[in-house]
C-alpha positions as CSV (number, residue, x, y, z in Angstrom):
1,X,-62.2,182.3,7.3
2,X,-63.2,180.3,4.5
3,X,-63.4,181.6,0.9
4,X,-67.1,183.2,0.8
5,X,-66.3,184.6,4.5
6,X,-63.4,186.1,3.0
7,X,-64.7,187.5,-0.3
8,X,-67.5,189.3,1.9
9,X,-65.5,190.7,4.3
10,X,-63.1,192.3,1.7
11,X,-66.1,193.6,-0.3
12,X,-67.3,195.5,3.1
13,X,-64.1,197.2,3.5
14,X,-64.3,201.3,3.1
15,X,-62.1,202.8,0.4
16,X,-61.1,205.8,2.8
17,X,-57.1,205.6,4.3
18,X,-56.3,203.7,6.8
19,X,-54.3,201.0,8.4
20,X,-54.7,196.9,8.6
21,X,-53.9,194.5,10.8
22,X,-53.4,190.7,10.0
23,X,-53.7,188.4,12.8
24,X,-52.5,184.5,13.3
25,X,-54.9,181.5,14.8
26,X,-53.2,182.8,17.7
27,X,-54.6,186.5,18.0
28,X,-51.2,187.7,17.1
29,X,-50.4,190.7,15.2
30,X,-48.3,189.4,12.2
31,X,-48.1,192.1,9.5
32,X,-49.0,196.3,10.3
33,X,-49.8,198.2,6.7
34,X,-51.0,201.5,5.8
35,X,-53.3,202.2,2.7
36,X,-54.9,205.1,0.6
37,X,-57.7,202.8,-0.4
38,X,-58.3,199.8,2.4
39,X,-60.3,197.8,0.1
40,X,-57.9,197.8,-3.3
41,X,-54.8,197.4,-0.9
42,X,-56.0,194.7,1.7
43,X,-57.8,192.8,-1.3
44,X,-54.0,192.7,-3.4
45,X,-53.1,190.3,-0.6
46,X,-55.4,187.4,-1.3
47,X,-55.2,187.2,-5.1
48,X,-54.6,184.0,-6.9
49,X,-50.8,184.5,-7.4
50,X,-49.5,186.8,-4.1
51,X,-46.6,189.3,-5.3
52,X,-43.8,187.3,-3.3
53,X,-42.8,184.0,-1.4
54,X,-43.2,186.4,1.7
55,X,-46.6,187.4,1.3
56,X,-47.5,183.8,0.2
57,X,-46.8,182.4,3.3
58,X,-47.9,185.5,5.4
59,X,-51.3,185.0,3.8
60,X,-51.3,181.6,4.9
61,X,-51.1,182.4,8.5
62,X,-53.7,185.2,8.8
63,X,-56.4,184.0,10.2
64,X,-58.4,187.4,10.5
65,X,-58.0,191.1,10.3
66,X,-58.9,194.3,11.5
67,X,-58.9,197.7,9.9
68,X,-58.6,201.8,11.7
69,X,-60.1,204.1,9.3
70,X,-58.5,207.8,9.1
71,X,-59.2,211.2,7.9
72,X,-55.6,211.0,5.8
73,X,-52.6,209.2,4.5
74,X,-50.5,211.3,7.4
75,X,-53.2,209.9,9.8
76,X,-52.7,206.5,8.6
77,X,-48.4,206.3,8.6
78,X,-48.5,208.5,12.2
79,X,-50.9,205.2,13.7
80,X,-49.0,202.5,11.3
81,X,-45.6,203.5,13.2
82,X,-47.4,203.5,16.4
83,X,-48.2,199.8,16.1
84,X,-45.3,198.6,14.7
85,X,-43.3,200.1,17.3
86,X,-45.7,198.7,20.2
87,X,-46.4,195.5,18.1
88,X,-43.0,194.6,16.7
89,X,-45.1,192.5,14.1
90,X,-43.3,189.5,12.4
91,X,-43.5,190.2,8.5
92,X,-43.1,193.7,9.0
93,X,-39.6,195.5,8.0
94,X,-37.8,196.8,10.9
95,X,-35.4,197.4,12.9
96,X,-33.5,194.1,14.5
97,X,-32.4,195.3,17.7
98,X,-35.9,195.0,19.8
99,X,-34.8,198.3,22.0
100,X,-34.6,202.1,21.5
101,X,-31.5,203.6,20.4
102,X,-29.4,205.6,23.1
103,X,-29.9,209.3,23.1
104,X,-28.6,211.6,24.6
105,X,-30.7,214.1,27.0
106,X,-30.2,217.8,27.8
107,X,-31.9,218.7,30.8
108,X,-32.8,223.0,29.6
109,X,-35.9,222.8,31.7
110,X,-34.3,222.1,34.3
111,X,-32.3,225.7,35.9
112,X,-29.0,224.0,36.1
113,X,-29.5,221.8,33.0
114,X,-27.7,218.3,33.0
115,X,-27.0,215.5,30.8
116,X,-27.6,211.9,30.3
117,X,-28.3,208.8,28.4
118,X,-31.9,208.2,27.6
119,X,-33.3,205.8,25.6
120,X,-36.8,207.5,25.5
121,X,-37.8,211.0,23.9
122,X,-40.5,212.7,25.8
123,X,-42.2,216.2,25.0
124,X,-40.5,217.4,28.4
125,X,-39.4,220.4,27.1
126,X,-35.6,219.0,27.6
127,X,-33.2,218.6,24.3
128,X,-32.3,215.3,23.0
129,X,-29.8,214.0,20.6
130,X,-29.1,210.8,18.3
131,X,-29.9,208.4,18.2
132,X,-26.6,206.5,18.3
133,X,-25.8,202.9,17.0
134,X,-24.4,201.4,20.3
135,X,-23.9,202.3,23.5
136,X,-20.2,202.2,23.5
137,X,-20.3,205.1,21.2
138,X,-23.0,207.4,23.0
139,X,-20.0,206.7,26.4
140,X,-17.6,208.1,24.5
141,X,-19.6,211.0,23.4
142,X,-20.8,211.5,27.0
143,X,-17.2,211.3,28.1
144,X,-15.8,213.6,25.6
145,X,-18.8,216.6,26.5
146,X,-18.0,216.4,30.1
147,X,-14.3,217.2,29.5
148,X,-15.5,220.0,26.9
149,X,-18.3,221.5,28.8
150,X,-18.5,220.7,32.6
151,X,-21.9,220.7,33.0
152,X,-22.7,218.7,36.6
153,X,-23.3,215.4,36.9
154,X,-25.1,214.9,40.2
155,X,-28.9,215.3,41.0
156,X,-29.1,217.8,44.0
157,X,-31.0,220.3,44.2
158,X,-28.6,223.6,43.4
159,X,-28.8,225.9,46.2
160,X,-25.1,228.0,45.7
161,X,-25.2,227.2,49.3
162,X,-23.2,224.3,49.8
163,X,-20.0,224.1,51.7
164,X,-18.0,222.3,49.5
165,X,-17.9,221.0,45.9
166,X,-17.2,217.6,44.8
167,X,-14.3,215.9,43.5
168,X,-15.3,217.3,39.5
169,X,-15.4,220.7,40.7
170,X,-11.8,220.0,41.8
171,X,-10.7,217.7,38.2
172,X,-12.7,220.8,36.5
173,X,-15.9,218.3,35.1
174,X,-18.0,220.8,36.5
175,X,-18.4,224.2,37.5
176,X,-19.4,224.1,40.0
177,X,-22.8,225.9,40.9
178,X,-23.5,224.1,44.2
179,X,-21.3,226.4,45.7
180,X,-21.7,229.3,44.1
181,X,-18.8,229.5,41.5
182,X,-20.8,230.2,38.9
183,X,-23.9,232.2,37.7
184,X,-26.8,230.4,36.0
185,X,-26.5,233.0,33.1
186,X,-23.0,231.7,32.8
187,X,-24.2,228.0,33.0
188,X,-26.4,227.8,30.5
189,X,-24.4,229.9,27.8
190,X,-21.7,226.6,28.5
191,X,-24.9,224.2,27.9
192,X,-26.1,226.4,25.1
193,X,-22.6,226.0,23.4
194,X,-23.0,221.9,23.9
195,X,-26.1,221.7,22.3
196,X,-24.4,223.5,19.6
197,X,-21.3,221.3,19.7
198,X,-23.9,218.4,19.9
199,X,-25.8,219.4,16.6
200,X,-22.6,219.7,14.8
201,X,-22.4,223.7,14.6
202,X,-18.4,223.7,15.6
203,X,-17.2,226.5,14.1
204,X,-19.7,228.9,16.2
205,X,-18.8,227.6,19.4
206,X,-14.8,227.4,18.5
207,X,-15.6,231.6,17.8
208,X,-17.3,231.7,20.9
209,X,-14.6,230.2,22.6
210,X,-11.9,232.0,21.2
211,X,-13.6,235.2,21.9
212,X,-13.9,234.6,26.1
213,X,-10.0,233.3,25.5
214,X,-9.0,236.7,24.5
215,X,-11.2,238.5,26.9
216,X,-9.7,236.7,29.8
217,X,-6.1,237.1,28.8
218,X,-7.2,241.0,28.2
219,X,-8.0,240.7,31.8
220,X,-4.5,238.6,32.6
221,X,-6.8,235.5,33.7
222,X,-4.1,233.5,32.0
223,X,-5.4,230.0,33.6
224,X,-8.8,230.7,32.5
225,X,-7.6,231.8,29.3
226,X,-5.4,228.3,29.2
227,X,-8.7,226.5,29.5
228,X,-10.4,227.9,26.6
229,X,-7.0,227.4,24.3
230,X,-7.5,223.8,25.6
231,X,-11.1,223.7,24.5
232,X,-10.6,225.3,21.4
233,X,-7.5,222.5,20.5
234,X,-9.8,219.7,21.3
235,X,-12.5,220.9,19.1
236,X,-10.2,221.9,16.3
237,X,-8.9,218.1,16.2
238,X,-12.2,216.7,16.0
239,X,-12.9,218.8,13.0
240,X,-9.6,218.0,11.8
241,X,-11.0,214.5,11.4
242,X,-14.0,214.5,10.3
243,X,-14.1,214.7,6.6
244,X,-15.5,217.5,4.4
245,X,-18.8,216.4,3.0
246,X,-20.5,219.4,1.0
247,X,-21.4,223.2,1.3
248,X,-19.9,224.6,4.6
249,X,-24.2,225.1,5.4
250,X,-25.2,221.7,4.3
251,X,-27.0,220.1,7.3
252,X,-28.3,216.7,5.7
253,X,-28.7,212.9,5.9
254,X,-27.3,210.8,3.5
255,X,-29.0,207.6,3.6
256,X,-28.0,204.3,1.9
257,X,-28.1,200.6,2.1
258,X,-26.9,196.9,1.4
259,X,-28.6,193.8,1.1
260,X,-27.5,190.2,0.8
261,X,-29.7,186.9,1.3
262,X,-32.1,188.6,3.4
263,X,-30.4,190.8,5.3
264,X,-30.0,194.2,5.0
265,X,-27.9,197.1,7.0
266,X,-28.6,200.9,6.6
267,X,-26.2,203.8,6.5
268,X,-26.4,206.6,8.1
269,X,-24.1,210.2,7.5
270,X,-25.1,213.3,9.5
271,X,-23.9,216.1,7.9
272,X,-23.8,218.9,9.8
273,X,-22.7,222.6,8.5
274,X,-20.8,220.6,5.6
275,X,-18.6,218.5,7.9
276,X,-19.9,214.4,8.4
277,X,-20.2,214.8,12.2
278,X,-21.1,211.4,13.2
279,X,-21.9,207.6,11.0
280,X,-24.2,204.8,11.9
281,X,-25.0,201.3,10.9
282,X,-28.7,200.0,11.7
283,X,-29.2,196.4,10.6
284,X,-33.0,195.4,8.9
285,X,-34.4,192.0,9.4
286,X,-37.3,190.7,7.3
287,X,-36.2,192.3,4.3
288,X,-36.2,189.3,2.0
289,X,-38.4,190.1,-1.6
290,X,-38.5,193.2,-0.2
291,X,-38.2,196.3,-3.3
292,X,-35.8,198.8,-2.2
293,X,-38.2,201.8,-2.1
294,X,-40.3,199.8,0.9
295,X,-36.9,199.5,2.7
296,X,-36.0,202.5,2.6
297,X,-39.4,203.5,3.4
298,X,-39.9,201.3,6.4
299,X,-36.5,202.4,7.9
300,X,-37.4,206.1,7.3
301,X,-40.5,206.0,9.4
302,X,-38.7,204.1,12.2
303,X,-35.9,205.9,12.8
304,X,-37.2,209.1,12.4
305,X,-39.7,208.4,14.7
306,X,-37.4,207.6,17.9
307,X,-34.7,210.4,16.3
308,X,-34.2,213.7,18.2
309,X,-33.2,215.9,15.2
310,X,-34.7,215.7,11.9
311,X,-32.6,217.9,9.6
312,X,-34.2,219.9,6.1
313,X,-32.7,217.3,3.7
314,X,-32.6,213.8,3.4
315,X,-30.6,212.0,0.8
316,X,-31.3,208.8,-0.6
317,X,-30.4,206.5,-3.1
318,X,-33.7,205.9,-5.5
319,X,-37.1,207.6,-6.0
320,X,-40.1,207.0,-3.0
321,X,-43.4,206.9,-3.5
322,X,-44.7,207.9,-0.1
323,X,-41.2,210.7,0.3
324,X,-44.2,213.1,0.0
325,X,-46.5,211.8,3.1
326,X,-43.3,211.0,5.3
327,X,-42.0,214.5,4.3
328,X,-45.7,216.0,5.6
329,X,-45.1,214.0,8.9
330,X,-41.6,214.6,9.4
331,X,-42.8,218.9,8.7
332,X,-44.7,218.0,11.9
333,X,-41.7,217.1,14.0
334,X,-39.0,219.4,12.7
335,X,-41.4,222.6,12.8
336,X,-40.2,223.7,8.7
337,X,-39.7,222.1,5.4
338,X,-38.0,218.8,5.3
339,X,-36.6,217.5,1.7
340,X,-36.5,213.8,0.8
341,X,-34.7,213.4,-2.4
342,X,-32.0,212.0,-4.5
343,X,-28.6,213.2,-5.6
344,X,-28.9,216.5,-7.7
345,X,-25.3,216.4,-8.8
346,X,-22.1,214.0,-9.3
347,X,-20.7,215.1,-6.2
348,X,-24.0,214.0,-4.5
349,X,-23.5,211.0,-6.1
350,X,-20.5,210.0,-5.2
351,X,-20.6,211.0,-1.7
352,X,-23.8,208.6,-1.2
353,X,-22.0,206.2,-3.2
354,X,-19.4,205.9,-0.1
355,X,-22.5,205.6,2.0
356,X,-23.7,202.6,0.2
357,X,-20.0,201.2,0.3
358,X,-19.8,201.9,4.3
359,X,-23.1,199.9,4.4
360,X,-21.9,196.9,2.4
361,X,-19.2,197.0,4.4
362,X,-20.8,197.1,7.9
363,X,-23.2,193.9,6.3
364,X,-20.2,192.3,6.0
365,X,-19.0,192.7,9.8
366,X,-22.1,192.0,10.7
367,X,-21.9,188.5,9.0
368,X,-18.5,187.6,10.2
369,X,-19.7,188.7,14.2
370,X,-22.3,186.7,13.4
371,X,-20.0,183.8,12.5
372,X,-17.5,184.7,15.4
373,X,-20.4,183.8,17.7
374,X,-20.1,180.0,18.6
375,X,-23.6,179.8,20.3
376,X,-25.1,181.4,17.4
377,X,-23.3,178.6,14.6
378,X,-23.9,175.6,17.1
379,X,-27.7,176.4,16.8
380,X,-27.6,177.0,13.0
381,X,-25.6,173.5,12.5
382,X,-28.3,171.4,15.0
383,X,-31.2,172.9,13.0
384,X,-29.3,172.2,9.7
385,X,-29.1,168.6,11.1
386,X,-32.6,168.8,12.1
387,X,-34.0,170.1,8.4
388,X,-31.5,167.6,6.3
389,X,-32.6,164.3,8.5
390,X,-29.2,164.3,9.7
391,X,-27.9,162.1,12.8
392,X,-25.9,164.6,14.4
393,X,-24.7,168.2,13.7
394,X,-22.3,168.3,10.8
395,X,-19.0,169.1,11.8
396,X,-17.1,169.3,8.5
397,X,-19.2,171.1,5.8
398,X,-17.4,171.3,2.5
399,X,-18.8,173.1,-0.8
400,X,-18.4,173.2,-4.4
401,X,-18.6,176.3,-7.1
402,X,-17.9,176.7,-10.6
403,X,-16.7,180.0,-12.3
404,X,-15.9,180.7,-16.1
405,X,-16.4,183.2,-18.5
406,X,-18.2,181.5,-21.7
407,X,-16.5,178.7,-20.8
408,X,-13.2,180.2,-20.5
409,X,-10.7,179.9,-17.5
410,X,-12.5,176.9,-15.7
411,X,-11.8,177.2,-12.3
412,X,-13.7,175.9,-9.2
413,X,-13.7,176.3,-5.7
414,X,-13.9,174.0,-2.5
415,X,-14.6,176.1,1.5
416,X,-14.6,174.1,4.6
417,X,-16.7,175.2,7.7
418,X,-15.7,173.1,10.7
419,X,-18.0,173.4,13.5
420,X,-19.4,176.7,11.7
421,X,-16.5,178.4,11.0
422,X,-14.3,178.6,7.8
423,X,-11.2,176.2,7.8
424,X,-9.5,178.6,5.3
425,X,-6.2,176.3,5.8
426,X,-8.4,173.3,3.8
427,X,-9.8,175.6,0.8
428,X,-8.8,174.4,-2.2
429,X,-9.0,175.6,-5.3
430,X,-9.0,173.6,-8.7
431,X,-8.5,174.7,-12.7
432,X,-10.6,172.0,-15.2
433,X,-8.4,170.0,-17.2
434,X,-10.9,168.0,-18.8
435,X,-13.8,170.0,-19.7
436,X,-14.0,172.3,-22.5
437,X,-16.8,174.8,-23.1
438,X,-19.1,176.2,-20.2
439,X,-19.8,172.6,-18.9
440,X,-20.9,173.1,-15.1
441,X,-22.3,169.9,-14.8
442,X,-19.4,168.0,-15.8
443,X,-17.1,170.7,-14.7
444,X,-18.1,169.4,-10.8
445,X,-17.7,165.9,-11.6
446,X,-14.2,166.3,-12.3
447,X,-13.5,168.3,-9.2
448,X,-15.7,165.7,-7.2
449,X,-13.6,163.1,-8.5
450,X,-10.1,164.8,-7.9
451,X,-11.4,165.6,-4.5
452,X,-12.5,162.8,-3.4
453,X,-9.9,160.0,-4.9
454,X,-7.5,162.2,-3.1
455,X,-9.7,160.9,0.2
456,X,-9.0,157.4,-1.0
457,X,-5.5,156.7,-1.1
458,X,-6.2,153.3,-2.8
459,X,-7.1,154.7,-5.8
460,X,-5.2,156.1,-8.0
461,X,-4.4,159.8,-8.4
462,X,-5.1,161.9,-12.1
463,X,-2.2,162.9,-14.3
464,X,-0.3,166.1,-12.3
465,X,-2.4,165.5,-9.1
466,X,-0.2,165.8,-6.6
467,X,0.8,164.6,-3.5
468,X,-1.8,163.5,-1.0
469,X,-2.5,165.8,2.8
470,X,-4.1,165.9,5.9
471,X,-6.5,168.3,4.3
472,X,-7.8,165.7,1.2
473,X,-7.9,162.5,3.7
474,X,-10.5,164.4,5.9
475,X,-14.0,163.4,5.0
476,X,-16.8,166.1,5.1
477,X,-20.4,165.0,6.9
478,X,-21.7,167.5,4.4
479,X,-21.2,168.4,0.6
480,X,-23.2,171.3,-0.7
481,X,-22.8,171.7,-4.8
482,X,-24.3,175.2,-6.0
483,X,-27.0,174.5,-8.1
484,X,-30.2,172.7,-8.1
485,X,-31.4,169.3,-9.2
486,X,-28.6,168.8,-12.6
487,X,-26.3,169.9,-10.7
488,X,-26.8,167.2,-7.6
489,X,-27.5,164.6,-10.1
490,X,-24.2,164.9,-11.4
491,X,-22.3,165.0,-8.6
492,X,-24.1,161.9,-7.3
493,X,-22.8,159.9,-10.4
494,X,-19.2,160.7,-8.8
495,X,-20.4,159.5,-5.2
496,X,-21.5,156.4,-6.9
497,X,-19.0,155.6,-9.1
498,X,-16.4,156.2,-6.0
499,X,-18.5,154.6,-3.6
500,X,-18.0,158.0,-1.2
501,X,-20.2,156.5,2.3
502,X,-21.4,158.3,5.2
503,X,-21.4,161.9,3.2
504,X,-24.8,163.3,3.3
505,X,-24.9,165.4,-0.2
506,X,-27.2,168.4,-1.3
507,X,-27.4,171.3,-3.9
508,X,-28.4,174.4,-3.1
509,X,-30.2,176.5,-5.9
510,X,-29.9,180.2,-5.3
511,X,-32.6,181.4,-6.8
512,X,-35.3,180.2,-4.5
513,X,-32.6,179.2,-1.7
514,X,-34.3,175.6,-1.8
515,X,-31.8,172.5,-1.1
516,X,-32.6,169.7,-2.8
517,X,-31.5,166.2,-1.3
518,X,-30.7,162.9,-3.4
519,X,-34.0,160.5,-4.1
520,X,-36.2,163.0,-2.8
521,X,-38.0,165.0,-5.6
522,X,-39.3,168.4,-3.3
523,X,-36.8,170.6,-1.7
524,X,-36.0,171.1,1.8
525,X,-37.2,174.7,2.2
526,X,-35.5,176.2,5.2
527,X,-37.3,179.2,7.2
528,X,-36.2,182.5,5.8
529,X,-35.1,184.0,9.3
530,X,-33.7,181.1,10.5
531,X,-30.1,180.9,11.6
532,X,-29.3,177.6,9.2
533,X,-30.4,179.4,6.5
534,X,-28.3,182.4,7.1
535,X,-25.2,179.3,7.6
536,X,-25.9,177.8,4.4
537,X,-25.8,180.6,2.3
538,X,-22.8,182.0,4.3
539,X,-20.9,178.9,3.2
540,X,-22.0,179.3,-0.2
541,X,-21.4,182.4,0.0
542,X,-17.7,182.2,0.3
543,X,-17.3,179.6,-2.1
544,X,-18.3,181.8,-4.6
545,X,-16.1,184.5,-3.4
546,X,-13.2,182.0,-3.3
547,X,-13.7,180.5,-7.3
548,X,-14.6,184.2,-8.5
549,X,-10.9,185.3,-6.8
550,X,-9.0,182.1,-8.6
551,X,-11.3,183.2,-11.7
552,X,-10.1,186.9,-11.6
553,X,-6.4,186.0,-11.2
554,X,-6.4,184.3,-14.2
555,X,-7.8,186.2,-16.4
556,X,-5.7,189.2,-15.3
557,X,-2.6,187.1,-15.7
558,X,-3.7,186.4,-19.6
559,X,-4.5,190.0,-19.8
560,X,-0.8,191.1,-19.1
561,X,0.7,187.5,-21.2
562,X,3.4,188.6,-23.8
563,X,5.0,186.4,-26.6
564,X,7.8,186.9,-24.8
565,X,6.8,184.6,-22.3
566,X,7.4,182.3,-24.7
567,X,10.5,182.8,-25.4
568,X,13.3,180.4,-23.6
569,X,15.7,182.2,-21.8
570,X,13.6,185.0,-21.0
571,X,12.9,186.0,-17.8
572,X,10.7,188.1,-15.9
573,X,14.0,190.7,-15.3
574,X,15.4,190.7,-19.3
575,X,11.4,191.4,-20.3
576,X,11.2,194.1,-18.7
577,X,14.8,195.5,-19.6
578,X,13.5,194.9,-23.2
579,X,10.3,196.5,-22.7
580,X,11.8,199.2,-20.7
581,X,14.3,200.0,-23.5
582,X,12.6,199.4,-26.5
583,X,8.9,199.8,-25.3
584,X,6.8,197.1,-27.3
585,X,6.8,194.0,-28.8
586,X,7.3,195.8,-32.5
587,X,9.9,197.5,-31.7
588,X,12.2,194.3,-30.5
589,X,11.2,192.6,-33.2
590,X,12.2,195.0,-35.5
591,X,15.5,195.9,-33.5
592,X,18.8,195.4,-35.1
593,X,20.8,192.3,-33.1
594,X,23.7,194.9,-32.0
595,X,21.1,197.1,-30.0
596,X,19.5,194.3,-28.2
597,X,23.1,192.6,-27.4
598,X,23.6,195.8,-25.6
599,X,20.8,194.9,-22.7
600,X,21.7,193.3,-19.8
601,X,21.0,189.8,-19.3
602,X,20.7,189.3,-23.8
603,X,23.0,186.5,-25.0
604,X,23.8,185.0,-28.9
605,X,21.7,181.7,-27.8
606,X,18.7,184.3,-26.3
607,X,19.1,186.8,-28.8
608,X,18.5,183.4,-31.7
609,X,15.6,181.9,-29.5
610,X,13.9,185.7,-29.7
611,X,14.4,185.9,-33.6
612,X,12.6,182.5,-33.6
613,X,9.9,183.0,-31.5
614,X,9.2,186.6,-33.2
């Protein structure tokens, strides 16, 4: 479309609710939204300066749209996760895994109800649970309900009539109705109690349990009455576990997440009758120049749209502008009142506060599976080649960070990644002797130079330098310096002056994530979803982590410095017996010479050093 074609087509546009979709060259559906007014929101995305780098270049792919007018806002997110969810566009924010979650399925309209792993919820009439995060967990749950509750397993049709049971009849995994051995009234009160168990309501089927325990050693069923101890035990240490998390009728969702470079991983607690009865990690892709509130909004509407329980509150960290349309729709599925809000209390706080922590936590697996995963990091590294004009892969990537505080305690770092993965053995970490003041620039030409004369035994090494070892004589392909264009200038004046050959150099500025390569005035822009992106800023990443570390132990080390340090003939056991007996610096001062003779480890040539000093 060209610019009048455009400007008419927005002006037609109704402003009633309703939802857009943009479309590539290609006919493809690249970006889903819903709006209150279709003309004011689909007209925000063609102004002159678009509100991100991510709509910037969305905008530059759509080659045509098309709009569904509704009677409501409801109307128009019920339809937007339709398509997202059949559509799976590319800009929008949503779940990575391109799959449903597992649930788990409780045939009740069946008459001898069974269960199973689904990973579909149907209006069927049957009851469903989750979703969970993995498979490997759901198993484990499946495993765990079929020693609890023997509900059967098989598909034929229940007759009472047949001649035998099967082998879990005889292991006790089921009770077996084929034959007879049990009424259906008696059936489904065992699957009424797993549904209970299954929506976190434990202390009502432990009573239950206990109360057919009694009854059957009343009646001096003493095996049956075994079982139901058994049942109750097994129960009791699963809520011996799981952590106490609110008001013992608390059944809410604390929600929370963590975000780094682009990617972003929600946590989930359920909390169910006050206990946290089950945790899960959902990773977010497309995220990048995202605001938190359309996030969280964008992961609400998905998950709660493939979840089989919806409970009456949901905690989250910040306000939401559409909590009161997703709270109308999620009324719909639940069948009463469902809360979104934040924290109304300090203990609220806190306990989502862990939530958040789990999730930065869980981002951080996620990025070193993702790092474990050699096909994964051979793909990022030939791409990185491909983007950087590079001849081959590069094997050996080193980089470069500063740290200080106002230009105190200088320190730097320098990671290796060898064929992806971190060569922690060849970190290296430097404190600047030279510099003074918060000098970055000149701060990295010092450790360049250190660095890289220490690669060349023919030069000669600085003042206190050290021995050489395998670790310096090993030449990188690839030296990223954090920072932009000063910062690659400056370590190009070392690579000159030492004549460093066949090491391709680049600086990465963080702000824009755009690398800029020597002699070439525009920056290598790498996709945001691509794998050598996500290497890159791994690498940097950890450099930062590594000077910040170095950084940190300094200063703490100043932080606990005492003149007596300075003192010759004081060591780390007499300061403490001085400090132990007299307490503070003042007080040894001020200490006659008899009383400090009198600690062990003090001598006349000490005790004269200390009178100096102090």
């Amino acid at each position: 479309m060209d610019r009048t074609q455009l400007e008419r087509r927005l002006d037609s546009l109704p402003t009633r609710p309703g939802v857009y979709q943009f479309r590539d060259a290609n006919g493809r559906i690249i970006y889903v939204g819903k709006a209150v007014n279709l003309r004011n929101r689909v007209r925000s995305y063609f102004r002159d300066s678009p509100a991100s780098r991510k709509v910037a270049r969305m905008v530059q792919e759509i080659a045509d749209f098309d709009i569904t007018v509704v009677d409501s806002e409801l109307e128009a997110l019920i339809l937007e996760c339709s398509l997202i969810k059949t559509h799976r566009p590319h800009y929008n924010v949503k779940l990575r895994d391109d799959k449903q979650y597992p649930l788990i399925r409780v045939t009740t309209a069946e008459p001898w109800p069974r269960a199973d792993i689904v990973r579909h919820r149907r209006d069927d009439g049957n009851q469903y649970f989750g979703p969970w995060a993995d498979s490997s967990s759901v198993r484990s749950m499946m495993a765990l309900l079929n020693k609890l509750f023997p509900f059967r397993t098989c598909p034929r049709e229940i007759t009472g009539q047949d001649p035998r049971p099967c082998l879990q009849y005889h292991i006790k995994r089921c009770m077996g109705p084929c034959i007879g051995a049990v009424s259906q009234d008696e059936y489904r009160a065992m699957i009424d109690r797993m549904c209970r168990f299954l929506s976190g309501r434990y202390e009502e089927v432990v009573s239950e349990i206990r109360a057919k325990m009694e009854q059957a050693a009343e009646d001096l069923q003493f095996e049956r009455a075994a079982y139901f101890r058994d049942q109750i035990r097994t129960i009791e240490k699963i809520m011996e576990r799981q952590r106490v998390f609110g008001s013992t009728n608390q059944d809410a969702d604390l929600i929370a997440f963590a975000r780094d470079n682009g990617q972003a991983c929600v946590q989930i607690f359920f909390v169910r009758g006050g206990r946290m009865v089950e945790r899960a990690s959902f990773p977010l892709i497309n995220t990048q120049d995202e605001s938190s509130q359309e996030i969280l909004a964008a992961f609400l509407k998905q998950f709660y749209d493939q979840a089989a329980q919806v409970p009456p509150e949901i905690l989250i960290p910040n306000q939401l502008d559409e909590a009161s349309v997703i709270e109308e729709w999620l009324h719909r599925t639940r069948g009463t009142t469902v809360v979104i809000r934040m924290p109304r209390d300090v203990d609220e706080e806190q306990r989502l506060k862990l939530v958040e922590e789990n999730a930065a936590e869980a981002l951080a697996q996620m990025k070193a599976k993702w790092l474990a995963d050699d096909t994964k990091t051979s793909a990022a590294l030939a791409e990185l080649a491909e983007y950087l004009d590079l001849l081959e892969p590069p094997h050996r990537i080193e980089c470069y960070d500063i740290s200080n505080t106002q230009g105190a305690f200088l320190v730097a770092s320098m990671v290796v990644f060898e064929n992806g993965q971190p060569r922690r053995d060849h970190y290296r970490r430097f404190r600047i002797k030279t510099v003074t003041g918060p000098n970055d620039f000149a701060s990295m030409q010092e450790v360049l130079r250190r660095r890289f004369r220490r690669a060349r035994p023919e030069l000669p090494l600085g003042q206190d330098e050290g021995e050489l070892d395998k670790g310096w004589k090993i030449l990188p392909n690839l030296v990223i310096v954090d920072g932009g264009k000063g910062q690659l200038s400056a370590a190009w004046e070392v690579f000159s002056e030492l004549d460093v050959q066949n090491v391709t150099l680049v600086g990465l500025a963080k702000e824009r994530e755009e690398i800029f390569t020597v002699g070439n005035p525009d920056p290598v822009i790498l996709p945001r979803t691509s794998e050598s992106l996500y290497l890159v800023q791994r690498i940097r990443d950890e450099a930062h982590r590594f000077a910040n570390t170095y950084h940190r132990t300094l200063r703490s080390k100043a932080a606990l410095r005492s003149p007596l340090d300075d003192v010759p003939g004081v060591g780390p056991k007499l300061k403490s017996a001085l400090l132990r007996k007299l307490g503070t610096v003042e007080a040894i001062r001020t200490a006659t010479d008899d009383d400090l003779l009198t600690i062990k480890g003090m001598n006349r040539k000490v005790l004269v050093a200390l009178r100096e000093r102090l």
